[in-house]
DOKE-278320 format. One record per residue: residue number from 1; residue in one letter; z negated, y negated, x negated of N, C-alpha, C in turn. Coordinates in steps of 0.1 Angstrom, whole numbers. Example, Ala and Ser with C-alpha at 12.3 -4.5 7.8 and 13.67 -1.06 7.14 Angstrom:
REC, 1, a, -78, 57, -132, -78, 45, -123, -78, 33, -132
REC, 2, s, -71, 22, -128, -71, 11, -137, -79, 0, -129
REM end
This chain:
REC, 1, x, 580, -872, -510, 570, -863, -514, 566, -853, -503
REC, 2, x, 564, -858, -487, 561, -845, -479, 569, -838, -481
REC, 3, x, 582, -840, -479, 592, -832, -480, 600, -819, -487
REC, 4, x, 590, -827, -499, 589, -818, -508, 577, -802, -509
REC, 5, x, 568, -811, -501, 554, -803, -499, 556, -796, -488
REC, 6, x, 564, -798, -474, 574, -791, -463, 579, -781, -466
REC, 7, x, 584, -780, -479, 598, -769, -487, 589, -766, -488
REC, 8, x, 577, -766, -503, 573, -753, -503, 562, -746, -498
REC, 9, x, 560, -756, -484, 550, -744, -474, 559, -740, -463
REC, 10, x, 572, -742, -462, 577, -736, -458, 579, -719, -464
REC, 11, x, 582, -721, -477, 582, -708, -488, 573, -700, -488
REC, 12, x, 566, -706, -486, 549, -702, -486, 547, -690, -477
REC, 13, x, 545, -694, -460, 550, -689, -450, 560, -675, -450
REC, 14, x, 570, -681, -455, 582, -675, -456, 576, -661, -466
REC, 15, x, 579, -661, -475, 573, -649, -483, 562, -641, -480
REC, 16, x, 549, -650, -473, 541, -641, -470, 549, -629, -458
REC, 17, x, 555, -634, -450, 561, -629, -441, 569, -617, -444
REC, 18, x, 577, -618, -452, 590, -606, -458, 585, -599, -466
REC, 19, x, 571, -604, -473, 566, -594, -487, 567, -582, -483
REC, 20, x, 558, -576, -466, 554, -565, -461, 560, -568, -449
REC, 21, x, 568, -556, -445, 575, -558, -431, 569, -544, -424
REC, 22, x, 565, -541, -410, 562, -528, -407, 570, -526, -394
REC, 23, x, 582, -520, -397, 589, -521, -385, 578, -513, -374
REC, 24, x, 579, -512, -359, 575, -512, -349, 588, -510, -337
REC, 25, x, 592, -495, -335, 603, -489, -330, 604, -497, -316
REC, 26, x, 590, -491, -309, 591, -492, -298, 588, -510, -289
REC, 27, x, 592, -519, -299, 592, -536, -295, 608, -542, -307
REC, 28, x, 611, -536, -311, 622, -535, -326, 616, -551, -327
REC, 29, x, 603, -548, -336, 600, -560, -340, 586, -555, -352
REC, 30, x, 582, -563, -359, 574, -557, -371, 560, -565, -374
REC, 31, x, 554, -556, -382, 539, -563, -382, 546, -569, -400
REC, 32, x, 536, -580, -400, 532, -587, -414, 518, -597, -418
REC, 33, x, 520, -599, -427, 507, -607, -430, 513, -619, -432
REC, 34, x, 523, -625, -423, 527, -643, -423, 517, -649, -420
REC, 35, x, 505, -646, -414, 495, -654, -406, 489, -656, -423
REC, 36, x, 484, -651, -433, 478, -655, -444, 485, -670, -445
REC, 37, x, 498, -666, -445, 508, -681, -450, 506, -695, -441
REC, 38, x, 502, -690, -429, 500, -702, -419, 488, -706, -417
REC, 39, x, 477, -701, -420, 468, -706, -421, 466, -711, -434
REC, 40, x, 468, -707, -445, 467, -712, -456, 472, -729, -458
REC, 41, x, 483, -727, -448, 493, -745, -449, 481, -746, -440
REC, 42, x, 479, -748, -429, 472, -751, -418, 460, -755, -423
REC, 43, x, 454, -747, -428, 438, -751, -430, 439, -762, -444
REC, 44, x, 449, -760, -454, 451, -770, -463, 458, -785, -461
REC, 45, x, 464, -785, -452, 476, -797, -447, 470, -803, -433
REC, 46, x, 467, -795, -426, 467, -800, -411, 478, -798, -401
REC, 47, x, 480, -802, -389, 485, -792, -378, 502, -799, -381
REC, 48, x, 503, -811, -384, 517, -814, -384, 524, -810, -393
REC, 49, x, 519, -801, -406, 528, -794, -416, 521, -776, -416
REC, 50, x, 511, -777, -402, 511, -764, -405, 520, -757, -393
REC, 51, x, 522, -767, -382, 534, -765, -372, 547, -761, -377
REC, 52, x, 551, -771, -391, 563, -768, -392, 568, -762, -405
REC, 53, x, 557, -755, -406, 560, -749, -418, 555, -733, -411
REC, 54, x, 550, -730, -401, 545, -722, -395, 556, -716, -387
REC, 55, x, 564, -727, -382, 571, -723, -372, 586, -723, -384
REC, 56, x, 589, -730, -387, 602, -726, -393, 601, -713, -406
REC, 57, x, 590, -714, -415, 593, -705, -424, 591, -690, -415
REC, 58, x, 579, -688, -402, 583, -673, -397, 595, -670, -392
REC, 59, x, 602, -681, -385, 613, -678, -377, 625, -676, -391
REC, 60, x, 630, -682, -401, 639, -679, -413, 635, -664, -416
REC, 61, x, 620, -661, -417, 621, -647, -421, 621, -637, -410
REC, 62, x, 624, -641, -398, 628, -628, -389, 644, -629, -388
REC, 63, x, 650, -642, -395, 662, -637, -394, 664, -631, -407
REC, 64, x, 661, -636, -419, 661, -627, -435, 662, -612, -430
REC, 65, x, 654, -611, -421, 651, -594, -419, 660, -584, -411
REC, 66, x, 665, -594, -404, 675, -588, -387, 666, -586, -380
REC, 67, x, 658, -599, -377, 651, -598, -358, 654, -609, -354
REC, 68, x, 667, -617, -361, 672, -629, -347, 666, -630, -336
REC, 69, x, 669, -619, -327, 664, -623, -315, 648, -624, -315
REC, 70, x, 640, -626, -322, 629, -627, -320, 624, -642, -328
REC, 71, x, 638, -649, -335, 632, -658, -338, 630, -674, -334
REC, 72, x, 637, -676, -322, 631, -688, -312, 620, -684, -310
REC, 73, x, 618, -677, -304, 599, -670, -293, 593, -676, -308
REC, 74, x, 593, -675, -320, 589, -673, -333, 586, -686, -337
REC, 75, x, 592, -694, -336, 598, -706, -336, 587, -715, -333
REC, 76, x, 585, -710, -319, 576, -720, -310, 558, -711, -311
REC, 77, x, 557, -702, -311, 546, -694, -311, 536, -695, -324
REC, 78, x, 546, -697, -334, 538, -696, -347, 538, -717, -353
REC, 79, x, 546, -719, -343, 544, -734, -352, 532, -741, -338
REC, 80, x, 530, -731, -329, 518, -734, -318, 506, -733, -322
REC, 81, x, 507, -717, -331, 496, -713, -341, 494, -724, -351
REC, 82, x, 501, -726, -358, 500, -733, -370, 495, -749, -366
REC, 83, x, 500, -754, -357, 493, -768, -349, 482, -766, -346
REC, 84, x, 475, -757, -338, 461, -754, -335, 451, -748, -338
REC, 85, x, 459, -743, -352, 445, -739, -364, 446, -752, -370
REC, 86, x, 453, -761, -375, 451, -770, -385, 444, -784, -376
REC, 87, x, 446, -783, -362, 440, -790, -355, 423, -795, -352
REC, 88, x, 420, -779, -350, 411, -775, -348, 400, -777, -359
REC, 89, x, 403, -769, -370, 398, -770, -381, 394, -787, -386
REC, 90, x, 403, -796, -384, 402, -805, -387, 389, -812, -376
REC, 91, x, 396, -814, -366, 383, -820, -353, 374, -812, -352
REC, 92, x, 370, -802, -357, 356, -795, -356, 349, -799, -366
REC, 93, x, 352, -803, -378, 345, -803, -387, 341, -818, -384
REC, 94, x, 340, -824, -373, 334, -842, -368, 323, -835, -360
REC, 95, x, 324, -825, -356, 316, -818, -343, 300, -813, -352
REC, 96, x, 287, -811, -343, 275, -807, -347, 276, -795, -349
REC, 97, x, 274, -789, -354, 273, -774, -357, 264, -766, -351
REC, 98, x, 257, -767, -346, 256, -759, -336, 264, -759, -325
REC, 99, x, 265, -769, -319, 278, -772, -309, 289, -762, -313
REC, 100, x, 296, -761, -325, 306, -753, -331, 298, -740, -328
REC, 101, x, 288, -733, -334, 287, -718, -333, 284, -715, -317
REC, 102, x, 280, -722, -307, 282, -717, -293, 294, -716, -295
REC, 103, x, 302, -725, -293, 319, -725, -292, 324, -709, -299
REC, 104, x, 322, -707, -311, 326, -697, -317, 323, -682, -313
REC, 105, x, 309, -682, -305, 301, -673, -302, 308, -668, -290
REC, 106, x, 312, -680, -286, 316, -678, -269, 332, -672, -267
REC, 107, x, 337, -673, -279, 350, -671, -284, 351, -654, -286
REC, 108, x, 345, -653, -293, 344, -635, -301, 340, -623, -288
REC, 109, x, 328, -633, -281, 322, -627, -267, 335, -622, -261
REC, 110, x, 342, -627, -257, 356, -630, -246, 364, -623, -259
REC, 111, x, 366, -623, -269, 375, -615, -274, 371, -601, -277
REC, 112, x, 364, -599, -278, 359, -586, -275, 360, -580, -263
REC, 113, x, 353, -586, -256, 356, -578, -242, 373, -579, -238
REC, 114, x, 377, -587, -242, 390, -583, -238, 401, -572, -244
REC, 115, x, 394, -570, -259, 401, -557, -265, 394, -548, -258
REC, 116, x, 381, -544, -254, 377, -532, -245, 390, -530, -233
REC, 117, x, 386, -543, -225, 396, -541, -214, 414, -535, -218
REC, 118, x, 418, -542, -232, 430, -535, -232, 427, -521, -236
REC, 119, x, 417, -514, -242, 418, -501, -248, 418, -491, -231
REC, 120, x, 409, -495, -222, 412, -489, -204, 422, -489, -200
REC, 121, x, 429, -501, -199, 444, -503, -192, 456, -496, -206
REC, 122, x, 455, -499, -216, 465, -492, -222, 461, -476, -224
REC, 123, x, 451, -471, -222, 452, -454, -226, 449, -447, -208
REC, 124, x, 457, -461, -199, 461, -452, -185, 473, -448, -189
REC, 125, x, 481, -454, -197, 491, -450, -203, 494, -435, -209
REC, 126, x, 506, -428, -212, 508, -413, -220, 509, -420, -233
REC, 127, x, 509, -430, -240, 514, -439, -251, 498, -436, -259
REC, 128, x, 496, -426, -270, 488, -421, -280, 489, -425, -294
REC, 129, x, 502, -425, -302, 504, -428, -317, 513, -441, -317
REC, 130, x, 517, -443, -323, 526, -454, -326, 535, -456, -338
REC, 131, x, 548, -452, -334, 555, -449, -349, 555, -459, -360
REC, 132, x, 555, -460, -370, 560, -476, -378, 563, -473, -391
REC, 133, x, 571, -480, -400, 579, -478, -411, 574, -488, -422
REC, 134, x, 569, -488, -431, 563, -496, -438, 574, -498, -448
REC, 135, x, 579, -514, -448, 590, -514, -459, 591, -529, -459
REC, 136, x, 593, -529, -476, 595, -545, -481, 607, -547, -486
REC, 137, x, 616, -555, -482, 625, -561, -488, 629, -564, -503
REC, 138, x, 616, -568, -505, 613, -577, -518, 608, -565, -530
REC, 139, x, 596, -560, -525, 593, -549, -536, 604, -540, -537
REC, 140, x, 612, -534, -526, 621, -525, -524, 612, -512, -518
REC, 141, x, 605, -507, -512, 602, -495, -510, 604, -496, -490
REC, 142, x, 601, -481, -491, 601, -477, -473, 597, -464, -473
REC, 143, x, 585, -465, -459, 574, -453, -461, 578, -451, -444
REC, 144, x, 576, -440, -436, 576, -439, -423, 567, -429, -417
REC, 145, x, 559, -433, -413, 543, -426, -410, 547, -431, -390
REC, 146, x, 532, -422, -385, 531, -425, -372, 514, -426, -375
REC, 147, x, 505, -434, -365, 491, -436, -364, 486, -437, -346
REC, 148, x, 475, -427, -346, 471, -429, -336, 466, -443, -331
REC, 149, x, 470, -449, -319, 470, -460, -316, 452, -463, -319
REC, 150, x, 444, -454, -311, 431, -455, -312, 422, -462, -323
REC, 151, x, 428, -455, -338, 427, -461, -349, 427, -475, -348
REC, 152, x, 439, -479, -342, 442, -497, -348, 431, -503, -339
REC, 153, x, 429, -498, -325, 420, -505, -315, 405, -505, -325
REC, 154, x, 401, -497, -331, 385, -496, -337, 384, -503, -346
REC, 155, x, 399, -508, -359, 403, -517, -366, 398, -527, -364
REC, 156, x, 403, -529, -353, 404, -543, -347, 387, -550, -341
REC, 157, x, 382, -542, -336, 370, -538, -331, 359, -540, -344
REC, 158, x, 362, -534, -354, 352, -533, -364, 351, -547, -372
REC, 159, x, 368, -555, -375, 370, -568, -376, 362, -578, -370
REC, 160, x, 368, -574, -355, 355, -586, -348, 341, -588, -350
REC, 161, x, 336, -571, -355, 323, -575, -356, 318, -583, -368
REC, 162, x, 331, -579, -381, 329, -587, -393, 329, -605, -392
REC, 163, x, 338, -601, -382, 344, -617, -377, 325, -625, -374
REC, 164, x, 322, -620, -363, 310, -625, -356, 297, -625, -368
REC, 165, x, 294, -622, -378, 287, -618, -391, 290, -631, -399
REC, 166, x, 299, -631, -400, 304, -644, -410, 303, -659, -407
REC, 167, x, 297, -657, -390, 290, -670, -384, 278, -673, -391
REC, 168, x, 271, -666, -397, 258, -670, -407, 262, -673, -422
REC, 169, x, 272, -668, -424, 278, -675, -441, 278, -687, -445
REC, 170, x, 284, -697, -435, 282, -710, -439, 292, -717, -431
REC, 171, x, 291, -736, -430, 294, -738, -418, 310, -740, -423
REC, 172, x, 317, -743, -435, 332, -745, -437, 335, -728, -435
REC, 173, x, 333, -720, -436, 336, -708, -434, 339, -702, -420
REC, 174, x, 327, -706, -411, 329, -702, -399, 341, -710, -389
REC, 175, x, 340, -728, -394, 349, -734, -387, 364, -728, -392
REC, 176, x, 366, -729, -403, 380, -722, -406, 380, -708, -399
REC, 177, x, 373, -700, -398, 377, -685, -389, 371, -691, -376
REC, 178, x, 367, -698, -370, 367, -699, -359, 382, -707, -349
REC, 179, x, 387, -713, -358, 406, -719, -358, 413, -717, -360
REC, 180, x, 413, -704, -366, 423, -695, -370, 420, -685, -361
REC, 181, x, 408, -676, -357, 407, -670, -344, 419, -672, -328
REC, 182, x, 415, -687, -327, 419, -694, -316, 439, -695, -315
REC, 183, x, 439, -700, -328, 454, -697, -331, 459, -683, -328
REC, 184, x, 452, -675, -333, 459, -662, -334, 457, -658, -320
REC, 185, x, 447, -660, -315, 445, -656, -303, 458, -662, -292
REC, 186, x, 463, -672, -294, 473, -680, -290, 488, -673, -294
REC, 187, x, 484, -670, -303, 499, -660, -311, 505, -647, -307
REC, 188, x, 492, -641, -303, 490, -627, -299, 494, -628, -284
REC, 189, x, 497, -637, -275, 495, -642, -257, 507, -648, -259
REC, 190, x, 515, -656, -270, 527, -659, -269, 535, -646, -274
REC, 191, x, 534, -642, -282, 543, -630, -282, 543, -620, -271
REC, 192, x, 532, -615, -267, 531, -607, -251, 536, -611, -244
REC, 193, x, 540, -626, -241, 547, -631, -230, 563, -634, -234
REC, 194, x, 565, -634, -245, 581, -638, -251, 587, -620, -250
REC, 195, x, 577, -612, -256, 584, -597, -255, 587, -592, -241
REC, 196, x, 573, -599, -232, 574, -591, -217, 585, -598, -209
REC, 197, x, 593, -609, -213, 604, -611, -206, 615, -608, -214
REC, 198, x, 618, -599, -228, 628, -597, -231, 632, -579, -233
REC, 199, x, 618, -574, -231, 614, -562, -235, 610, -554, -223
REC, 200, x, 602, -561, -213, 590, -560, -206, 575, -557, -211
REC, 201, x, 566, -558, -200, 553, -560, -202, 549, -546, -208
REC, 202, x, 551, -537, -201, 545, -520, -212, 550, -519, -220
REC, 203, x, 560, -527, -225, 561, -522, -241, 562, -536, -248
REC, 204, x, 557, -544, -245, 546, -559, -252, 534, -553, -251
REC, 205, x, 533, -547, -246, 510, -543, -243, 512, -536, -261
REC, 206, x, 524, -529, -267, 520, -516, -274, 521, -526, -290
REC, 207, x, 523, -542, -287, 518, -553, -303, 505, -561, -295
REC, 208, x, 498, -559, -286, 487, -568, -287, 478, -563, -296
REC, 209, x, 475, -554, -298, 464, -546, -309, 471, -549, -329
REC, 210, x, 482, -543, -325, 490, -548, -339, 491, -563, -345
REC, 211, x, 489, -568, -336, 498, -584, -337, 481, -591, -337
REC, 212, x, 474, -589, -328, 453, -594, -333, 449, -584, -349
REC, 213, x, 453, -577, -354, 450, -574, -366, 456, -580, -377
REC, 214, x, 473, -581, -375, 476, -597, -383, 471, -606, -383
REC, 215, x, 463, -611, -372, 455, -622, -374, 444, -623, -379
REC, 216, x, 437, -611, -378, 422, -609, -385, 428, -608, -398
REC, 217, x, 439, -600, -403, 442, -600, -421, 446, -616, -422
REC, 218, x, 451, -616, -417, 452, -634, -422, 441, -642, -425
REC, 219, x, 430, -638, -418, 419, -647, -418, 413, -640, -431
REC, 220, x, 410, -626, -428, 402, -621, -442, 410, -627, -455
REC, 221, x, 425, -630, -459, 429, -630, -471, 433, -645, -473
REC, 222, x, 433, -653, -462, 438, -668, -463, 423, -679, -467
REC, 223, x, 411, -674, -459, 402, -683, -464, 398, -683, -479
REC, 224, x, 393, -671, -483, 393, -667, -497, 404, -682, -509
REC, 225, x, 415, -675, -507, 423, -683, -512, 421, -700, -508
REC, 226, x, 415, -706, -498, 416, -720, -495, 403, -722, -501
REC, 227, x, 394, -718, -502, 381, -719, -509, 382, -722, -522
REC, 228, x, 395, -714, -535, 392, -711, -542, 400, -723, -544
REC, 229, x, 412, -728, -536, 417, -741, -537, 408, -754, -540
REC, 230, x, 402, -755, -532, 387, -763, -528, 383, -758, -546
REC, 231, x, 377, -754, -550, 365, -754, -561, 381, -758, -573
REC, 232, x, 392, -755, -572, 401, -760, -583, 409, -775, -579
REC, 233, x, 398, -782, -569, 405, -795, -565, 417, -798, -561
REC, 234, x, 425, -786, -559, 439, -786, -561, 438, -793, -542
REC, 235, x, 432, -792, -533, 432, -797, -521, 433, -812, -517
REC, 236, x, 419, -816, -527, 418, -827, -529, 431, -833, -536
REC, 237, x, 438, -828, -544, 445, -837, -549, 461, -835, -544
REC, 238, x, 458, -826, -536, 472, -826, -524, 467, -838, -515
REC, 239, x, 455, -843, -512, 456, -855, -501, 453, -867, -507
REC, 240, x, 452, -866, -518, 451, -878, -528, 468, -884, -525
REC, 241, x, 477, -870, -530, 491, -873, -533, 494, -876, -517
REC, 242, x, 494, -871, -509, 499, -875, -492, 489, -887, -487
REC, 243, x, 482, -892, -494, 476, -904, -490, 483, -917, -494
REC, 244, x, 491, -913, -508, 494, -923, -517, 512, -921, -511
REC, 245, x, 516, -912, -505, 523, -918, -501, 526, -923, -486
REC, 246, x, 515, -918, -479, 513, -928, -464, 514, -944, -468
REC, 247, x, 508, -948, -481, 507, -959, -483, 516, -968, -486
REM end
């Protein structure tokens, strides 16, 4: 029975990944919304099927795509994500709550200022727009636009502040984006470091902005959906079935 439930969050993963591909010239690597798919397994399963369904279904879809070489780094990065949102999520929710919104508060503080800090260091740079190609495999289309980088930094910016707002919503809400934050934030710092030794570092600086807004779309489109799991028991009776067969 896991194994079965393995397959199709590996699928899971996997599709969210290939639906939308956005190539990204200058790293030959692409934006997507896989992070919906890993935190979805993650926040639903926990970290040892959100590891490996994190890590193998993104890395199958960068080879589906032709980014082989991006899919070891892939491999280990997203099944790191996927272990430490489903980790987190889980051990938090033993934790006081208040205790959790310092934690969270103290999180967004430091992530913010650190997007400031990259918008100084990266516009010492001549690097202004950013080319990218919007194309799905699956739907079949391809669009090729260019966007002022600036745009994605205020994106990303205006996210966090949605991010930090949603700490008053309620406490299953905040702990799930506050572990999925952490993951991505983990995702975003293993890719910068997987690109800067195969790419180099100035042209990994030009997916930290790109690659933290997949992570915020993941969070805005992945909780939604685990909630609605939750109210159609379908959660509960995923761990009914993985209980029954621990047994």
């Amino acid at each position: 029975m896991k194994y079965a439930f393995l397959a199709i969050f590996i699928s899971i993963v996997f599709v969210f990944t290939v639906i939308i591909a956005i190539s990204i010239p200058a790293t030959r690597g692409f934006w997507n919304i896989g992070e919906t798919g890993v935190y979805i397994v993650a926040l639903m399963s926990g970290p040892v099927m959100g590891a490996l369904a994190g890590g193998i279904g993104s890395a199958l879809a960068d080879i589906f795509l032709g980014y082989a070489y991006y899919a070891p780094g892939t491999l280990v990065i997203k099944g790191a994500e996927g272990f430490l949102v489903g980790y987190l999520y889980y051990s938090l929710k033993k934790l006081r709550q208040e205790m959790i919104k310092r934690y969270y508060a103290a999180i967004m503080v430091l992530l913010l200022l650190g997007v400031l800090v990259y918008v100084f260091y990266f516009f010492g740079s001549d690097v202004g727009t950013i080319d990218v190609e919007l194309a799905s495999e699956l739907l079949g289309f391809s669009i090729e636009f260019s966007i002022r980088y600036i745009y994605l930094i205020l994106f990303a910016l205006a996210m966090g502040v949605v991010a930090v707002l949603i700490l008053f919503i309620g406490k299953e809400t905040y702990l799930m984006m506050f572990s999925c934050l952490v993951g991505g934030i983990v995702m975003v710092f293993g890719y910068f470091i997987y690109e800067s030794i195969i790419l180099g570092s100035e042209v990994a600086l030009v997916e930290v902005i790109p690659n933290f807004m997949q992570s915020i779309i993941g969070i805005v489109l992945s909780i939604p959906v685990i909630q609605k799991l939750e109210e159609m028991g379908v959660i509960d009776k995923y761990k009914e079935l993985m209980g029954e067969v621990s047994r």
